[in-house]
C-alpha positions in Angstrom: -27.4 0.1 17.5 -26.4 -1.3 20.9 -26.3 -5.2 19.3 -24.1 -4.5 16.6 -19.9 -3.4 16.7 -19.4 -0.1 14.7 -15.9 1.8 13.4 -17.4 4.8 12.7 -20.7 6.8 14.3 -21.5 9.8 12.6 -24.4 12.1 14.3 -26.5 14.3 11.8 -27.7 13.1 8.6 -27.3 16.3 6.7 -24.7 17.0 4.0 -22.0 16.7 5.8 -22.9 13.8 8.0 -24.3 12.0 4.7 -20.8 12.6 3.0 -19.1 11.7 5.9 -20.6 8.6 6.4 -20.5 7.7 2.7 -16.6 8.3 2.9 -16.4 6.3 5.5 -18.2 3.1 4.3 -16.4 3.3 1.3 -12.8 3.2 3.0 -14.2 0.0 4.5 -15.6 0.9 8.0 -18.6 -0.3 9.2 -20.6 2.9 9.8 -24.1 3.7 11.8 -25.4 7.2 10.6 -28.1 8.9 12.8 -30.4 12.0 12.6 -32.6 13.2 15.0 -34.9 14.4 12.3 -35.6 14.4 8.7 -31.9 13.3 6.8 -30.9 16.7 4.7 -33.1 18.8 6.4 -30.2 20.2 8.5 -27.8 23.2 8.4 -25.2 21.8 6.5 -26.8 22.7 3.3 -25.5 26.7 4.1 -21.7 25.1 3.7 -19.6 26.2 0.6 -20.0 24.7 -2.3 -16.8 24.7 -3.4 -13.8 21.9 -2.7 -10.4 23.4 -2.9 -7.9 20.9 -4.0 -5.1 22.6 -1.9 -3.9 25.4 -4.4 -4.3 28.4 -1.2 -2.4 25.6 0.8 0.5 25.2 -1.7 1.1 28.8 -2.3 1.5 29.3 1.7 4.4 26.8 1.6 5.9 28.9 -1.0 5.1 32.3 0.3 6.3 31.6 3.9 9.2 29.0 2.8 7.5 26.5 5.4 8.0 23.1 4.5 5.9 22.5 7.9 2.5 23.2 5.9 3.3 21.0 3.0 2.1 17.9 5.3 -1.3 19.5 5.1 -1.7 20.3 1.5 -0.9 16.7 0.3 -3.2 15.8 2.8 -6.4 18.2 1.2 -4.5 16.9 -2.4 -5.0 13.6 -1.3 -8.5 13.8 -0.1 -9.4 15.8 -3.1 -8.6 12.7 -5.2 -10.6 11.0 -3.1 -14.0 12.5 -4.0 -13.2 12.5 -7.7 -13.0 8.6 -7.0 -15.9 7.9 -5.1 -18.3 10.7 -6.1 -17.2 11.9 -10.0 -20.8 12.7 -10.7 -20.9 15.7 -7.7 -17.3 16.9 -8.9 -17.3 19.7 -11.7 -13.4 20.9 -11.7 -13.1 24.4 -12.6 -10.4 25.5 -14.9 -7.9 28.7 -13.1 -4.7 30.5 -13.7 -2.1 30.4 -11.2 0.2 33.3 -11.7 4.0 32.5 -11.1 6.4 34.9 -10.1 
């Protein structure tokens, strides 16, 4: 690891380091990924399973008239995109009802 120039380090080969790391190399970035056990074995496996695409973050801009969270939202919309992209095969969208008043 020492010999070699790296953008991105990511500690802990669970889900969430494995995801992260996977992101990661496919924005481009030379990524080292490293567990101090067995990869998946780890605690990320207790995180939701759900991926919000934003919808709680766009009805807070609404609700509290603050354009200041809108930054946010486009940013989880954005990212949200993101995984359908690179990992369709782990995305299963979910059909809701968003009442409008």
């Amino acid at each position: 690891l020492a010999a070699t120039h790296y953008d991105v380090l990511v500690v802990g080969g669970g889900a969430v380091g494995l995801y992260t790391a996977l992101d990661a190399r496919t924005r481009g970035l030379k990524v080292a990924l490293v567990e101090a056990h067995d990869y998946g074995a780890g605690r990320s496996g207790c995180t939701p399973k759900v991926l919000q695409a934003g919808v709680h973050d766009f009805q807070r801009v609404v609700r509290r008239r603050d354009l200041f969270l809108l930054g946010p939202a486009l940013d989880r919309q954005q990212e949200y995109a993101t995984l359908l992209r690179v990992a369709p095969r782990l995305m299963e969208p979910v059909d809701c009802v968003l009442p409008v008043f």
